[in-house]
N, C-alpha and C positions, 0 to 999 in steps of 0.2 A: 576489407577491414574497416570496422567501425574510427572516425577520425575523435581522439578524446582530446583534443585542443593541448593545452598548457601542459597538461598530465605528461610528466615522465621519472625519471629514477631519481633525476635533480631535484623537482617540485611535484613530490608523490599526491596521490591520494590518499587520504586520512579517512577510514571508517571507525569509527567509538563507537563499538557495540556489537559483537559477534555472536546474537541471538538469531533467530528465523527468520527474521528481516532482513539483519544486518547478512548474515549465508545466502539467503537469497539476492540480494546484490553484488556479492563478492561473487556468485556462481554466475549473473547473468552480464557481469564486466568480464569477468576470463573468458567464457564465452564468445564474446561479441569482441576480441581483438587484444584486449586493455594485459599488456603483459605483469607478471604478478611481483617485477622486479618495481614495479611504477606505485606497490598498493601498503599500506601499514596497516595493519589494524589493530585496535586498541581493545584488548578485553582481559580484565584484572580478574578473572574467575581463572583458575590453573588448568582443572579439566578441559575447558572451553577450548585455550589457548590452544593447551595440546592437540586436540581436536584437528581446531584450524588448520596449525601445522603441520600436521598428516597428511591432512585434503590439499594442501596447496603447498606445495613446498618450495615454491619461488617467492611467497608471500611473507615479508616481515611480521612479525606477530610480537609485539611489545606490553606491558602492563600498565602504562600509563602514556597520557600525552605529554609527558617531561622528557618522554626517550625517543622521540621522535629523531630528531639530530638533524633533520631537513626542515626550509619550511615550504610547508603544503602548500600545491595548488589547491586543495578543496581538502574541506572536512566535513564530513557527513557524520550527522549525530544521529544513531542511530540506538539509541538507550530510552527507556523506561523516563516517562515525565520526572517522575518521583525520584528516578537517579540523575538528571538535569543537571540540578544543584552544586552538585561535587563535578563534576565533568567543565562548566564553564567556566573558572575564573583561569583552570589550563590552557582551556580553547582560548582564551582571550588573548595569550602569549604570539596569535600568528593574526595579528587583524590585516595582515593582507589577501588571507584566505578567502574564498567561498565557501561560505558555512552554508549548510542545506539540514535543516531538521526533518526527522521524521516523526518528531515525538507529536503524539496527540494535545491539546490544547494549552501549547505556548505560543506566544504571538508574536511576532516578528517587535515589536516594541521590549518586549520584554527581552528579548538577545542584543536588540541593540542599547537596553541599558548594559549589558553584561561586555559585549563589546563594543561598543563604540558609534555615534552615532554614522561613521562613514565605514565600518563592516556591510558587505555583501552579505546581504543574508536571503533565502529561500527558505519558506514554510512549505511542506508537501503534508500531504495525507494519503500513503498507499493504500494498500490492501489485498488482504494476505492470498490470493492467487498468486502475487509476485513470486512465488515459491514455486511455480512451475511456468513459469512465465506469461501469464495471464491475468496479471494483475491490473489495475490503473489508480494510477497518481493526479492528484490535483494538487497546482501549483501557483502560490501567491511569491511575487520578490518585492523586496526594498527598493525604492526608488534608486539607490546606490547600485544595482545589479546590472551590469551593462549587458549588451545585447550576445555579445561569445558569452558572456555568463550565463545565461538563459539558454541560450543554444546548446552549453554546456551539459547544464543541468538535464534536459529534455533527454541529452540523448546517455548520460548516466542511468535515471529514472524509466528512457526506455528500453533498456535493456531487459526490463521485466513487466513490460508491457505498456498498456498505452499511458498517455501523458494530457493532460491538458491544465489550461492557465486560466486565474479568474486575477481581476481587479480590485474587487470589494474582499476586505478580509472577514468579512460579518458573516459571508457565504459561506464561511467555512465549519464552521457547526455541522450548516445542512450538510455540506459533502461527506463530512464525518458520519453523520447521521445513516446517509444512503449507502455510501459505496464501502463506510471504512467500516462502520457495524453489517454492511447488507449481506457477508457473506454469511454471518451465524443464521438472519433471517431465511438461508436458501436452505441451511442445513436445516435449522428446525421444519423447514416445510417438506424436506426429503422425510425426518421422523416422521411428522404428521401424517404422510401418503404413505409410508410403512406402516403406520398402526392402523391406518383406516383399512389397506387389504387386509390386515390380518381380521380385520369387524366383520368383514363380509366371507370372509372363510379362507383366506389363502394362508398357506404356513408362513411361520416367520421370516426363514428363510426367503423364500420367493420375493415374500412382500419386498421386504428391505432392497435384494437386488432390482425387482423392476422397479419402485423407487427412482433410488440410483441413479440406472440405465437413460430411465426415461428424462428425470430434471438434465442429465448431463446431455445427452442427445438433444433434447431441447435446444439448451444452449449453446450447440453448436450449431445446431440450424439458425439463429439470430446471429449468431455469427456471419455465417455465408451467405446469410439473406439481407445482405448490404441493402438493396433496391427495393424489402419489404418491411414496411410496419409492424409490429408486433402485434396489433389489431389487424392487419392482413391475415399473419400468418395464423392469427387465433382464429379467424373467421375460418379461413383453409380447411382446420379440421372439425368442423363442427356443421353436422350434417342439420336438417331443419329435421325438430323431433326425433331428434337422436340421443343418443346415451351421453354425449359430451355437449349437447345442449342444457340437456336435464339438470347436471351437476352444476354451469354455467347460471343456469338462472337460481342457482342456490348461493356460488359465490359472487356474482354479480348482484345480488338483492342491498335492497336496505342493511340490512347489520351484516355484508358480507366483508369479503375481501379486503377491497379499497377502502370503507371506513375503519378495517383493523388497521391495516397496515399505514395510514394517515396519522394514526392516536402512535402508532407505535415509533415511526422516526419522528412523530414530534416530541415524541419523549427523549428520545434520543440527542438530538438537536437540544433542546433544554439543559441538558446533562451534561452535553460539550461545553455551554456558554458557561455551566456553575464549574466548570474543572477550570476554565480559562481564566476564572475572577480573579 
């Protein structure tokens, strides 16, 4: 059984925000130990709630952070940038919490105006594989985050996959850029490899599942191929004057691949830094 530190019935965890995210964390704490007597969640939508409380019926399910009645060992913000606003000045009622955001471009200065310059705070950036447990999170803390808080954090966050930590908060754009936009990048290229067999004659059907098959197999092989390069395993299948040579030196060229994909998370990146102003 996973060790969740402070976390218990006493000094629950607090999730705000019981969207796709926020379900995918709540799925992958019950999971991994975290009993649902220790968890509140906070989501003022009624459908939602009730939802929740179907799926999980040891899990408190409240409409605001007012009705809490404990105070939290952690609170996890887990809402919409744009719904932020209304959510903080309640969260500010427990500043002895760890707050952990997952919202996209708020910055750990901006929550400690909100709470206080001595709030524990953690900025993460998921992404959305965490919904079957395959995600990963990048993680900056406030100098105020002691080291069981970190430790903490890690092992909430890895309950839906892997975790890592930077220093510089400026990084965090790019991570956003890569990992938190890169999953729409995999899908659009699954479309792309579906309309391309259908160019060359396969039915719609077909195309779409090898597709599929093939980006997902793929990436399980980078998976289990810990000890190889992603240019290893690209050489691997790529015969000299072969059919996956040929295509190779088309996305490998001058206006191929790499300089789309360069122009497109620097756009991205860009976008983060204008939402975070």
């Amino acid at each position: 059984m996973t060790d969740f530190g402070a976390i218990g019935a006493s000094r629950p965890l607090v999730l705000v925000g019981g969207g796709r995210m926020g379900s995918a964390l709540l799925a992958g704490w019950l999971g991994r130990g975290l009993h649902g007597t220790a968890i509140i969640v906070v989501e003022p939508d009624t459908d939602s709630a009730r939802r929740l409380k179907a799926e999980n019926a040891d899990v408190t399910v409240v409409a605001s952070l007012k009705k809490i009645g404990r105070e939290p060992a952690v609170v996890v913000l887990a809402v919409k940038p744009q719904v932020m606003g209304t959510v903080l000045p309640d969260a500010a009622a427990y500043p002895k919490a760890l707050f952990i955001s997952i919202a996209a471009g708020r910055t750990l200065d901006s929550f400690a105006q909100a709470f206080g310059a001595e709030a524990a705070i953690v900025r993460a950036m998921p992404n959305t594989p965490a919904a079957i447990g395959k995600g990963v999170s990048v993680c900056i803390a406030s100098t105020t985050v002691s080291e069981a808080q970190r430790a903490l954090c890690t092992t909430l966050l890895g309950a839906v996959g892997a975790v890592a930590w930077i220093d510089n908060e400026k990084l965090m754009d790019a991570v956003t850029a890569l990992s938190g936009s890169g999953p729409a990048y995999v899908f659009y290229l699954i479309e792309c490899m579906a309309a391309a067999g259908q160019a060359v004659g396969l039915p719609a059907e077909l195309a779409d599942m090898l597709a599929r098959q093939t980006v997902a197999g793929a990436g399980a092989l980078v998976e289990a191929s810990e000890d190889e390069s992603t240019a290893t395993l690209r050489r691997n299948v790529t015969s000299p004057n072969g059919t996956t040579e040929a295509a190779l030196n088309v996305l490998m060229g001058e206006n191929g691949l790499a300089p789309l994909l360069r122009h497109a998370i620097e756009a991205a990146a860009r976008r983060s830094k204008e939402l975070s102003a």
